[in-house]
Biotite code that builds the C-alpha atoms (Angstrom):
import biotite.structure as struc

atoms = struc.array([
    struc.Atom([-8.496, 3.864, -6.914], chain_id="A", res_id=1, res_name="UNK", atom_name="CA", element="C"),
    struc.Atom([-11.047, 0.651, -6.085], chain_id="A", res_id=2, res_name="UNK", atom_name="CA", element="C"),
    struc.Atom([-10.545, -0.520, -2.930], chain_id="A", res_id=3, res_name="UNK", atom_name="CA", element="C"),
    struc.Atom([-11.836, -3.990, -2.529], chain_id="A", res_id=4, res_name="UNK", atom_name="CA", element="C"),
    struc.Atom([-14.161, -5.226, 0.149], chain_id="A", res_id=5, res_name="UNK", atom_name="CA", element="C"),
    struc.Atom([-11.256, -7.624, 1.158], chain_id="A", res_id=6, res_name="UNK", atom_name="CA", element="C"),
    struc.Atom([-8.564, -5.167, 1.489], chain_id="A", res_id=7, res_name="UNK", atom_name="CA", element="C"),
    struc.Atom([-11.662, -2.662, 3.570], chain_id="A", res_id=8, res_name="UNK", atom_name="CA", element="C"),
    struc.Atom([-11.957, -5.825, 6.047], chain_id="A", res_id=9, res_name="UNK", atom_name="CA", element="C"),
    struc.Atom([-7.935, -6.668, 6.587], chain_id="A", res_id=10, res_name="UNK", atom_name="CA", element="C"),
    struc.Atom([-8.270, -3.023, 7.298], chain_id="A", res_id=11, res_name="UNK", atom_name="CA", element="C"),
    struc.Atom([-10.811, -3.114, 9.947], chain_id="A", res_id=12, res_name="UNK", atom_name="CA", element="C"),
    struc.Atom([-9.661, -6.396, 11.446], chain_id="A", res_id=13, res_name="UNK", atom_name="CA", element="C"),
    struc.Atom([-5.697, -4.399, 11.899], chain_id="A", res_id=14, res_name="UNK", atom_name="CA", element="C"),
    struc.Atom([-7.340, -1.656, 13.942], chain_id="A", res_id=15, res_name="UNK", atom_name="CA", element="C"),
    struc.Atom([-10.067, -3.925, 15.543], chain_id="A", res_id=16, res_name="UNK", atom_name="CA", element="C"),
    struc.Atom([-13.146, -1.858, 14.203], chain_id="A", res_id=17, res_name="UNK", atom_name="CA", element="C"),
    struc.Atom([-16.265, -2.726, 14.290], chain_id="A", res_id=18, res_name="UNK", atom_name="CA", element="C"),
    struc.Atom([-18.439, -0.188, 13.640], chain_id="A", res_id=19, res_name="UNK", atom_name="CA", element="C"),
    struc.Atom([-19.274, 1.446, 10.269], chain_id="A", res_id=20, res_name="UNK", atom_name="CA", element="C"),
    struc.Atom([-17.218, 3.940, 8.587], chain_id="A", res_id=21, res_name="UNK", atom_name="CA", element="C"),
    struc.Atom([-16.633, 2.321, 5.457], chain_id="A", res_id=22, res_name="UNK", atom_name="CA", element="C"),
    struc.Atom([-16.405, 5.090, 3.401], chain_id="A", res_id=23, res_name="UNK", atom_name="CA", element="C"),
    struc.Atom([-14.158, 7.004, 5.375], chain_id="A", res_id=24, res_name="UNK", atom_name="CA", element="C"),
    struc.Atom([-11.896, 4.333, 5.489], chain_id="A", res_id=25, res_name="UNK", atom_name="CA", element="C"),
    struc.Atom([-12.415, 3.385, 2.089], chain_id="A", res_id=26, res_name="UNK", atom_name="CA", element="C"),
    struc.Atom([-11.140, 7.299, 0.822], chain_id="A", res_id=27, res_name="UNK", atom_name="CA", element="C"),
    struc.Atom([-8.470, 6.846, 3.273], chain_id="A", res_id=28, res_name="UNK", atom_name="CA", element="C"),
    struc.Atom([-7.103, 3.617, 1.836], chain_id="A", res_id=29, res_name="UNK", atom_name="CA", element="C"),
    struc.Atom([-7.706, 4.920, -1.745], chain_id="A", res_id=30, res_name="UNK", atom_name="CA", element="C"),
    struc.Atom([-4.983, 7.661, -0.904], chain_id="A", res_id=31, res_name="UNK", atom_name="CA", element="C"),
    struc.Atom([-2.804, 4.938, 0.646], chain_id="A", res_id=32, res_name="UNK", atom_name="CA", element="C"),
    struc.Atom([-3.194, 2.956, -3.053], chain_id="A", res_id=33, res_name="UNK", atom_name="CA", element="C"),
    struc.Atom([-2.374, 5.965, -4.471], chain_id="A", res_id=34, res_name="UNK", atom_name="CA", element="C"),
    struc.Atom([0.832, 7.167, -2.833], chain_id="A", res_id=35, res_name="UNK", atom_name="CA", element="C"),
    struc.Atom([2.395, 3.594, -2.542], chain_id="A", res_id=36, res_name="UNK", atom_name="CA", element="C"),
    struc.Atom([1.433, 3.668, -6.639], chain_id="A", res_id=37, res_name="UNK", atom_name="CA", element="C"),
    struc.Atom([3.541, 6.771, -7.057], chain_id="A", res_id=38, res_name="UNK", atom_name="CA", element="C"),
    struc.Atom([6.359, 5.010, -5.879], chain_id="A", res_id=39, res_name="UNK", atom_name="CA", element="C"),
    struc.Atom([6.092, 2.145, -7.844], chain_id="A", res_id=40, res_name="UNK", atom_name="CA", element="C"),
    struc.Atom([4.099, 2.493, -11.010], chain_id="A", res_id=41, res_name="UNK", atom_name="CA", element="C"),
    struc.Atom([3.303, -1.340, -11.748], chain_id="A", res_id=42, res_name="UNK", atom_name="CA", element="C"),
    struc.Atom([2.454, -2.890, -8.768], chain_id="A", res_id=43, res_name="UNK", atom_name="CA", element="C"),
    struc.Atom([-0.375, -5.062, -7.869], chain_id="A", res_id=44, res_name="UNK", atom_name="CA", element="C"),
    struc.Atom([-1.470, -4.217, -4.259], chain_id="A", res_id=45, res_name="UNK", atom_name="CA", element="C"),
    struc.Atom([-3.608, -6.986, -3.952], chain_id="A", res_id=46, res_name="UNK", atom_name="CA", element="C"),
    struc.Atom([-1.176, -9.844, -4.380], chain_id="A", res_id=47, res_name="UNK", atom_name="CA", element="C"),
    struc.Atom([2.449, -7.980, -3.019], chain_id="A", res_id=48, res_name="UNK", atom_name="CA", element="C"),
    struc.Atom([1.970, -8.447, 0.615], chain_id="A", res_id=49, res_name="UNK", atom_name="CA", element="C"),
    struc.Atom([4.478, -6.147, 1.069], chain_id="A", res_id=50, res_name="UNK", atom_name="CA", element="C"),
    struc.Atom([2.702, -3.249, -1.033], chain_id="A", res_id=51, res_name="UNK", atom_name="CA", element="C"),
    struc.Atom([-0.400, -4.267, 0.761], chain_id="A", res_id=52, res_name="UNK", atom_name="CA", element="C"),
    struc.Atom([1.244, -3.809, 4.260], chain_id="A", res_id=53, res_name="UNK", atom_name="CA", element="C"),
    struc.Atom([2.276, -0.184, 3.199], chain_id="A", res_id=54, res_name="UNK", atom_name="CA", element="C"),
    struc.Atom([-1.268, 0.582, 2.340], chain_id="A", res_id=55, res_name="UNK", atom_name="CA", element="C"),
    struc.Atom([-2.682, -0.523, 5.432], chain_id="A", res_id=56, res_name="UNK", atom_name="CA", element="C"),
    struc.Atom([0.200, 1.219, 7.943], chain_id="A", res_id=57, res_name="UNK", atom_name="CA", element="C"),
    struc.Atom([-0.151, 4.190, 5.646], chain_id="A", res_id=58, res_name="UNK", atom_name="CA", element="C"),
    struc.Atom([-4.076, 4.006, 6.128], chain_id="A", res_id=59, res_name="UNK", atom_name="CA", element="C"),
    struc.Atom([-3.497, 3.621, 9.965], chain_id="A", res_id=60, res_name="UNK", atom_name="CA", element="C"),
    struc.Atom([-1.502, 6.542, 10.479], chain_id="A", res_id=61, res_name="UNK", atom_name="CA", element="C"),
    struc.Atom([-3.604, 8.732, 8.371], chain_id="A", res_id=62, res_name="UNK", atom_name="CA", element="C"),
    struc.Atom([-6.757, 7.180, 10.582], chain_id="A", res_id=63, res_name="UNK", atom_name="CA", element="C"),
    struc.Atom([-4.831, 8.513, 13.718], chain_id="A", res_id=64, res_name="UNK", atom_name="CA", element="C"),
    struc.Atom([-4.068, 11.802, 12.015], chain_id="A", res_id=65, res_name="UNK", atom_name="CA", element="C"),
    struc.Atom([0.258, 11.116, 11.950], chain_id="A", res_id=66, res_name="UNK", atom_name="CA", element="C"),
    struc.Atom([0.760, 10.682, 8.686], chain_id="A", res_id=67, res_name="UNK", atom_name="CA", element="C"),
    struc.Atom([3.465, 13.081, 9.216], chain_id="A", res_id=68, res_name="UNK", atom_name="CA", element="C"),
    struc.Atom([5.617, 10.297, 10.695], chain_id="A", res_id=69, res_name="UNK", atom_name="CA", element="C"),
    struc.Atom([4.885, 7.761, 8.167], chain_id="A", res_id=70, res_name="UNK", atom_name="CA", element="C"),
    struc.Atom([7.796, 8.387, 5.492], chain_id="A", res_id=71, res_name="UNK", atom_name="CA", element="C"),
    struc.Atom([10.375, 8.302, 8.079], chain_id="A", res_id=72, res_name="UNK", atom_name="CA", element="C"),
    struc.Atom([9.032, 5.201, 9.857], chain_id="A", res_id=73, res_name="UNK", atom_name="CA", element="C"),
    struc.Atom([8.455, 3.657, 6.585], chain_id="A", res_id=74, res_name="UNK", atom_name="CA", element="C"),
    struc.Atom([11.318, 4.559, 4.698], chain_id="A", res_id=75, res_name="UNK", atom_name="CA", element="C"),
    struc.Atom([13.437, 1.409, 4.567], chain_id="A", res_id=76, res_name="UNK", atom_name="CA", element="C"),
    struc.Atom([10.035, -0.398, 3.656], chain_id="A", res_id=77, res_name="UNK", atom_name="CA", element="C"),
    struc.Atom([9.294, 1.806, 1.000], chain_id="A", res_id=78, res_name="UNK", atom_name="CA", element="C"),
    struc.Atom([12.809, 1.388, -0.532], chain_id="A", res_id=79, res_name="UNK", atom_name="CA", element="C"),
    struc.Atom([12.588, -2.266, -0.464], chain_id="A", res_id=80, res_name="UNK", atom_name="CA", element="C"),
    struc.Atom([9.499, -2.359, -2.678], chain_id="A", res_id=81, res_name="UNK", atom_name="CA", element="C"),
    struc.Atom([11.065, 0.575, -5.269], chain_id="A", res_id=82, res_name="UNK", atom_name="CA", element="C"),
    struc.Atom([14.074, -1.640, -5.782], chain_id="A", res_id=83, res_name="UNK", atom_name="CA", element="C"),
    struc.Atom([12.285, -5.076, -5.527], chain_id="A", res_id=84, res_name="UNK", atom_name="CA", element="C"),
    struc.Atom([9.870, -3.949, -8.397], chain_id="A", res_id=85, res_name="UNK", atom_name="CA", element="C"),
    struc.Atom([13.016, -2.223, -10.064], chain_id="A", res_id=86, res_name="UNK", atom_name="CA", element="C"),
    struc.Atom([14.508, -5.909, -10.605], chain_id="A", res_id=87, res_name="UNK", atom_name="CA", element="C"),
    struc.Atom([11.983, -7.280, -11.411], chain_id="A", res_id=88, res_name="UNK", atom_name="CA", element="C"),
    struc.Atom([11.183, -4.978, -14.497], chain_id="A", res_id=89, res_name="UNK", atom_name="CA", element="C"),
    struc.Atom([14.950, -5.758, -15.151], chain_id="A", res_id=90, res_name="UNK", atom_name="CA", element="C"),
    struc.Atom([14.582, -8.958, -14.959], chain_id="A", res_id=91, res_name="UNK", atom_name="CA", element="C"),
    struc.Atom([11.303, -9.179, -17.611], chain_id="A", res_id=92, res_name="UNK", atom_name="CA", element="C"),
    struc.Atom([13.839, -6.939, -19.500], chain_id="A", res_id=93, res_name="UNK", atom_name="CA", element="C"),
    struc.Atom([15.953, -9.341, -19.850], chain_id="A", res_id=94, res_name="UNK", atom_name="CA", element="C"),
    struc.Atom([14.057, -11.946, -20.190], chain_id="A", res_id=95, res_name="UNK", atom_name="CA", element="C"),
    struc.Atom([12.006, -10.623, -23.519], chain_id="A", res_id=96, res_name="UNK", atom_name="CA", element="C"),
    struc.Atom([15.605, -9.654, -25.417], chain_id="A", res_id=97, res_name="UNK", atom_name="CA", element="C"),
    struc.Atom([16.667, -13.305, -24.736], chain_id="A", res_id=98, res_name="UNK", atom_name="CA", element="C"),
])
């Protein structure tokens, strides 16, 4: 997945880094795109600042080596955005039979 240069800086501004590691952190939040993806097919990361939260707190813990404890600190977060982008493909459902 492309991480953009913006997304890399929000990034490094949460976790007050400096120096450079951009690639590392750029295959990290690639992963972090990915997974929050797999739970919700059509979302734009980018402009859902809740999608975009998930990447970066996913990206964090895998930068501190607990991603273990991510699911279960995330959980209620990541059900929020399942069922938020679940009505909203209802809704556009709806709204193309109309």
């Amino acid at each position: 997945m492309e991480v953009t240069d913006q997304l890399l800086q929000e990034f490094k501004e949460r976790m007050h880094i400096s120096h450079d590691e951009d690639n590392n952190l750029k295959r990290l939040l690639s992963f972090s795109m990915a997974y929050v993806k797999s739970k919700v097919k059509n979302i734009d990361i980018e402009t859902n600042l809740q999608a975009k939260e998930l990447v970066i707190e996913r990206t964090r813990y895998a930068y501190n080596d607990t991603l273990e404890y991510f699911e279960n600190n995330f959980i209620s977060q990541i059900n929020s955005l399942i069922l938020e982008a679940a009505m909203d493909e209802m809704e556009e459902n709806e709204d193309a039979t109309i």
